[in-house]
Backbone bond lengths (Angstrom), bond angles and torsions (degrees), N, CA, C in turn:
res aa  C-N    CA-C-N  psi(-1)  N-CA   C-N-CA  omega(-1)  CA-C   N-CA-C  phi
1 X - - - 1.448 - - 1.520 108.12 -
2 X 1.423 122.86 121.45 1.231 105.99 151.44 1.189 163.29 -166.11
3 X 1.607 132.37 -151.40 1.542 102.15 -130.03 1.569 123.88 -52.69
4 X 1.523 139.93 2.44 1.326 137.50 151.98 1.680 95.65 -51.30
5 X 1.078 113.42 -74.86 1.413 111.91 -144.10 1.807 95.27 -59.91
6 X 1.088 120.58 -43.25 1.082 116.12 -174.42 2.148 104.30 -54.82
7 X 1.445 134.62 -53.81 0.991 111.28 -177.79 1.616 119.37 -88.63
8 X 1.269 119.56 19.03 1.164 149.51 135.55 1.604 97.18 -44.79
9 X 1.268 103.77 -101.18 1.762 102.53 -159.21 1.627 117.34 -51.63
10 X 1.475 103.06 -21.06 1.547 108.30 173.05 1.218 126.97 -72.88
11 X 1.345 105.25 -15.80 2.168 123.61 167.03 1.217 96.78 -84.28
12 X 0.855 147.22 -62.05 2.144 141.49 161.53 0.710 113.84 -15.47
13 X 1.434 138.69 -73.92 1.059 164.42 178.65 1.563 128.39 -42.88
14 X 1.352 87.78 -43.26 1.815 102.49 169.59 1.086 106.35 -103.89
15 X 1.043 134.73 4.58 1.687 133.20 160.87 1.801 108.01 -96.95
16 X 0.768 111.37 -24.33 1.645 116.22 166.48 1.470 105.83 -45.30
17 X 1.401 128.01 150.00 1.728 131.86 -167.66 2.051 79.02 -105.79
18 X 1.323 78.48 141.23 1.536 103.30 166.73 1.279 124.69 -67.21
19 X 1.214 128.09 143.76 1.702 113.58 -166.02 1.499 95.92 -90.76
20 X 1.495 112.82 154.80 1.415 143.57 -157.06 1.955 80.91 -60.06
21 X 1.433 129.21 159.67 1.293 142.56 124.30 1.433 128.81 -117.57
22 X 1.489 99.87 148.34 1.527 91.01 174.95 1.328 120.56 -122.88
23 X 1.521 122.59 158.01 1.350 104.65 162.53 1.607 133.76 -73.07
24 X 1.195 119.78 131.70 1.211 141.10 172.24 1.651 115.15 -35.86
25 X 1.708 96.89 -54.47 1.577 103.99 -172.61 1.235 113.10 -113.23
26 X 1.463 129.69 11.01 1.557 117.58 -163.07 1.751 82.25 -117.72
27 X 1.173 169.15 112.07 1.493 147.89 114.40 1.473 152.10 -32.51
28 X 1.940 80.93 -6.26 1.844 87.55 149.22 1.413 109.90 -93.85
29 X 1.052 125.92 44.44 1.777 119.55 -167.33 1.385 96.99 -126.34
30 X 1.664 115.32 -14.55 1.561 119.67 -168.24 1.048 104.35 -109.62
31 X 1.331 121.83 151.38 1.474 139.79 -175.10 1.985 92.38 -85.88
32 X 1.016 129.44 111.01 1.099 134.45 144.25 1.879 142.15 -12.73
33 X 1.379 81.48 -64.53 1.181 114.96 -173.10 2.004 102.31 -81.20
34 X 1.315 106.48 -45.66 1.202 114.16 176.87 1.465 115.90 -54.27
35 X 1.210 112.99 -42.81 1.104 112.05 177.63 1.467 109.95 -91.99
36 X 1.365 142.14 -26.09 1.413 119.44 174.19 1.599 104.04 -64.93
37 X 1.206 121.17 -27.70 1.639 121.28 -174.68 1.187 107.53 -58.19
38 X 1.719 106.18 -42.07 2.089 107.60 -164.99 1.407 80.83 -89.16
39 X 1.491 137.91 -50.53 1.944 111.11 -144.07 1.932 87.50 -100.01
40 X 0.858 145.00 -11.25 1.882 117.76 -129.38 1.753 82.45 -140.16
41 X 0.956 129.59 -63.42 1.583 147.27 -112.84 2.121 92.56 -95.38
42 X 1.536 121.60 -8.46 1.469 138.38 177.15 1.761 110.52 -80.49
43 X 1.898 83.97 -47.40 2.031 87.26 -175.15 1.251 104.09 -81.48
44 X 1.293 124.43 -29.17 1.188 121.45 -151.73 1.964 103.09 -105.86
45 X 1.027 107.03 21.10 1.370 109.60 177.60 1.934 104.36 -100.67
46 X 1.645 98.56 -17.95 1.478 119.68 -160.90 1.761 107.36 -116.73
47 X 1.574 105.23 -26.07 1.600 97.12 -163.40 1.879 84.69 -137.03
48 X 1.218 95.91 174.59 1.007 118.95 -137.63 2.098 86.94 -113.43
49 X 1.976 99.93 129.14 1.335 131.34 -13.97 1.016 144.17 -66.18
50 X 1.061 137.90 123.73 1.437 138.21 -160.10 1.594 121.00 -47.65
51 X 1.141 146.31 159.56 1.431 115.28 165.56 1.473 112.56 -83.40
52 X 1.380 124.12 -36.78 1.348 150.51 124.47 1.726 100.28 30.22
53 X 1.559 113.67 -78.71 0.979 160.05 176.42 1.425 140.65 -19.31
54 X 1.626 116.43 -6.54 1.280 130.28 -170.91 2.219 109.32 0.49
55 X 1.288 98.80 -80.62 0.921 109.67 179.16 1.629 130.76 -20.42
56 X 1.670 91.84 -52.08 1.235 95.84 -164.87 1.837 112.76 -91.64
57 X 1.576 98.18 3.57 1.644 101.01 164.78 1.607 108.11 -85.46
58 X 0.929 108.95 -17.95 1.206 113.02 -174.04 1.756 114.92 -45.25
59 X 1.295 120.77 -20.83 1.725 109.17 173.58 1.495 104.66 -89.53
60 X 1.148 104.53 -34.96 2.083 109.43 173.36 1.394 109.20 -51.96
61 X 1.250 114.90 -53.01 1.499 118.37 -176.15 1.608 91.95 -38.31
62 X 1.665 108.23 -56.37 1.853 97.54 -144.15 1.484 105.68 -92.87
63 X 1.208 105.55 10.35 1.739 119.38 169.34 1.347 97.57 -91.78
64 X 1.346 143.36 -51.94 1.192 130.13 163.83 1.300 115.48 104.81
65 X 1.722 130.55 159.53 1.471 128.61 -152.43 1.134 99.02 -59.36
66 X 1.524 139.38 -71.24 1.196 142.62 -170.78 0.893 111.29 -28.21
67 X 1.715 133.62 -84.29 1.117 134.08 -162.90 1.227 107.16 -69.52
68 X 1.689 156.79 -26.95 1.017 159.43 -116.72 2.010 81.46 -112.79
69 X 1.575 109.63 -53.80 1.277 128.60 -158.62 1.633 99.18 -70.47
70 X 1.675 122.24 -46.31 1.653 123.29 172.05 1.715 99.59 -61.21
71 X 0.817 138.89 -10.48 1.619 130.66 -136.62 2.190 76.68 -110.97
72 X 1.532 96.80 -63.26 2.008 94.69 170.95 1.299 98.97 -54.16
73 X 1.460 131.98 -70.31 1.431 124.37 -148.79 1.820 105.43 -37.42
74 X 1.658 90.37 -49.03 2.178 85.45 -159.52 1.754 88.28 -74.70
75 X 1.274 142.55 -35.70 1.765 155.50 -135.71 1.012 122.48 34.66
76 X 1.250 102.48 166.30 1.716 124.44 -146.13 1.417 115.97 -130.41
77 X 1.552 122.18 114.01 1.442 121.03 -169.84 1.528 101.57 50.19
78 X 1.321 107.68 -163.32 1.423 122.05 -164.46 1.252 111.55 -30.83
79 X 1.945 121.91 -38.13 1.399 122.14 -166.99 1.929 103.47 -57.73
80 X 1.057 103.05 147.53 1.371 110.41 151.52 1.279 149.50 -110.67
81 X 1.568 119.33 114.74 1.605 102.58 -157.07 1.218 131.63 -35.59
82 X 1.605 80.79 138.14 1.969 105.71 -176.76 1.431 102.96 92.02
83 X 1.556 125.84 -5.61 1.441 122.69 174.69 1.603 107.75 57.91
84 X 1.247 123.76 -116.59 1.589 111.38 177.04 1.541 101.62 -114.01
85 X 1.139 135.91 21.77 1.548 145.68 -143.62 1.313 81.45 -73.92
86 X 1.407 107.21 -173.57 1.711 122.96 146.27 1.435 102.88 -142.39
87 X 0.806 139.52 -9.39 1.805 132.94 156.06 1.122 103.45 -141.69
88 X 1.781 119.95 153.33 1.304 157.20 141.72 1.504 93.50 6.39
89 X 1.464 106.37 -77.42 1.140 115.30 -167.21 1.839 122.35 -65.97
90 X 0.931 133.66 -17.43 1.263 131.72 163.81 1.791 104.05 -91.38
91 X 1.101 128.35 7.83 1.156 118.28 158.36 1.398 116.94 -81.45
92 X 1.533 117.94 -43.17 1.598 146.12 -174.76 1.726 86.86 -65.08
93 X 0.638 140.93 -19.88 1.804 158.07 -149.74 1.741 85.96 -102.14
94 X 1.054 94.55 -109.51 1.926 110.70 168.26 1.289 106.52 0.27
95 X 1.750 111.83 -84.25 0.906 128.06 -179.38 1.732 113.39 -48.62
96 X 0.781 149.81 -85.74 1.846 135.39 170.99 1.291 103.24 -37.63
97 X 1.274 168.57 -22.88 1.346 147.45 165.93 1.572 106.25 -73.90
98 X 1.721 112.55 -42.95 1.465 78.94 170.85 1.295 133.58 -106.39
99 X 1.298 101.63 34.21 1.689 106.81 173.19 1.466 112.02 -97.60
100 X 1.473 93.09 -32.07 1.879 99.53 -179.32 1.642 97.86 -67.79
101 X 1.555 130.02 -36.37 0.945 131.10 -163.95 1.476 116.83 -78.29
102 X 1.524 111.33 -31.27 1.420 106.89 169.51 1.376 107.58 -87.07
103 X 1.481 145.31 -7.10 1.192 127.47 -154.14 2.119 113.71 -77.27
């Protein structure tokens, strides 16, 4: 390689957008929605509750974030804990966008 190409690929490279981070511990720091789209929004277009579905959120709603959010963390039937999450906290994320969203 050389040295053109090399500060060549190093101007690419730093012009590339940085990938998104999130916080770990804060859950107003996460996009909600972002994450039910990347982890939640695949099974649940297919299995049941649907997002589709008003109705059938309807017992989650009245179980409420907390419990709704422990209930993903450990998972439930087919889901597997944490669903597609990668922290606690973007589940708690998930979980309030789509409860506010079905309510």
């Amino acid at each position: 390689m050389t040295r053109y190409s090399r500060y060549f690929l190093g101007a690419i490279i730093a012009l590339l957008p940085a990938a998104p981070t999130f916080a770990s511990d804060d859950a107003t720091a996460i996009d909600g929605k972002k994450v039910w789209d990347r982890a939640c929004a695949g099974c649940h277009a297919m299995m049941a509750p649907k997002t589709s579905d008003k109705a059938a959120w309807a017992p989650f709603i009245k179980m409420g974030v907390d419990q709704v959010t422990a209930s993903v963390i450990k998972g439930k039937g087919v889901m597997r804990p944490m669903g597609g999450a990668k922290t606690e906290a973007e589940v708690r994320a998930s979980v309030e966008y789509i409860l506010d969203l079905m309510k």
